[in-house]
N, C-alpha and C positions, 0 to 999 in steps of 0.2 A: 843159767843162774836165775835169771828172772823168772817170777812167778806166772802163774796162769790166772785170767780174769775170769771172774766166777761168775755167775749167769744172773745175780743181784749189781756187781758192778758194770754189765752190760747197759741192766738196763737203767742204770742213774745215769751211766753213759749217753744212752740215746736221751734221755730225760734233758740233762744239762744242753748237749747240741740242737735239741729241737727247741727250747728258751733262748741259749745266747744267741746261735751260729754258730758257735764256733766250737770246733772237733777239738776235745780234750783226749790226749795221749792216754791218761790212764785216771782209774777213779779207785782212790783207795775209802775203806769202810773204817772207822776207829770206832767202833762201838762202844769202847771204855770212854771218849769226852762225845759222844752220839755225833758226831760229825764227820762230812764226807771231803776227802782232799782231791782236790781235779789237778791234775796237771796238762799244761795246758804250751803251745808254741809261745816261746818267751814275749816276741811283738803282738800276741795276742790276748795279755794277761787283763788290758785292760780294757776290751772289747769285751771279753767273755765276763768282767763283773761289774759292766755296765754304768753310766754316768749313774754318780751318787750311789754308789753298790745299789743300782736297782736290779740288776740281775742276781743278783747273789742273795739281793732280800727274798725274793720272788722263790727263788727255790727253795731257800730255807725255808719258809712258808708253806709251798706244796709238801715239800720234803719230812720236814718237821724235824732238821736238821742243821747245825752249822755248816757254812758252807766255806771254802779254804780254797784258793785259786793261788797255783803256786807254776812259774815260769817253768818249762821240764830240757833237764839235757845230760844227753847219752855219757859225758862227762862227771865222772864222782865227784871232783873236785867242784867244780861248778854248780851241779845241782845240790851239793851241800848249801853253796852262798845263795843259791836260790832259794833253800827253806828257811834264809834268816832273813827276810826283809825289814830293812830301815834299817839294819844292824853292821856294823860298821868291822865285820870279816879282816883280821889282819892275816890269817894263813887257814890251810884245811891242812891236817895229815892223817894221811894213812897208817897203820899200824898192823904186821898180820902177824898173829902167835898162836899155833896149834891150828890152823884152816880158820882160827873167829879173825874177823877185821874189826876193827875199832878205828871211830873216825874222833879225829879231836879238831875242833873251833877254837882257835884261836882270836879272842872278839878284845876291842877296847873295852879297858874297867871299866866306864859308866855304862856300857851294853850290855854288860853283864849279865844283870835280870832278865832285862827287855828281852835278850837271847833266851834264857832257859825259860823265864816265861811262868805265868802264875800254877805251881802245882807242877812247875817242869812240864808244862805243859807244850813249848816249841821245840824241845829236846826230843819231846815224846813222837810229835810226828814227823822229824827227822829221821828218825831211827825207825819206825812205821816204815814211811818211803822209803828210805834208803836199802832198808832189809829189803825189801821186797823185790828193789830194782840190785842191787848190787851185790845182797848178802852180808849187808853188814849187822854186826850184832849188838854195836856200843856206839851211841853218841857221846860225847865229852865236850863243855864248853868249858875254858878254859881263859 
């Protein structure tokens, strides 16, 4: 199911590890908001974007890119809650009708925004990762 890393995500890959240290699982490309998503071993989320995001400055700067350091794990349910940081996740469920999965967030009211994010903007790279690693084809916050 999972996708194959493209020879542009290799090498942001090396990019990113040869700045922080630390070996990101996977580097996806969003070309629609110009930003790169790393995932990363979850105790290593804040080593790889460095005291005071200086590492995270540092490459969006080389990179000419935003940069998105998100904890990664082989768990759907999980790495869902891992693309909502600070957001307060009361359930993930799965949904599968005709082979599409659709995943729905179930977030408290006031996180509401915070979750879907300016322009549905944390929806988007939800559904980004998640497709890619799982096959999902709907985010839903809920």
């Amino acid at each position: 199911m999972e996708s194959k890393i493209t020879m542009e995500e290799l090498r942001f890959l090396s990019v990113f590890q040869e700045l922080t240290g630390v070996t990101a699982y996977r580097c996806f490309i969003d070309e629609e908001s110009n930003r790169l998503i790393y995932l990363v071993n979850n105790n290593e989320v804040g080593r790889a974007v460095g005291r005071n995001g200086k590492n995270v400055k540092l490459l969006a700067r080389i990179l000419k890119r935003s940069i998105e350091v998100v904890g990664y794990s082989q768990d759907l349910e999980q790495m869902t809650r891992n693309l909502f940081p600070g957001i307060r996740v009361q359930g993930v469920t799965v949904s599968e009708r005709g082979g599409e999965k659709t995943v729905y967030v179930k977030v408290i009211e006031e996180d509401k925004g915070k979750a879907i994010g300016k322009d549905g903007r944390n929806v988007k790279r939800a559904r980004l990762v998640l497709e890619r690693l799982f096959g999902v084809r709907r985010v839903i916050v809920r």
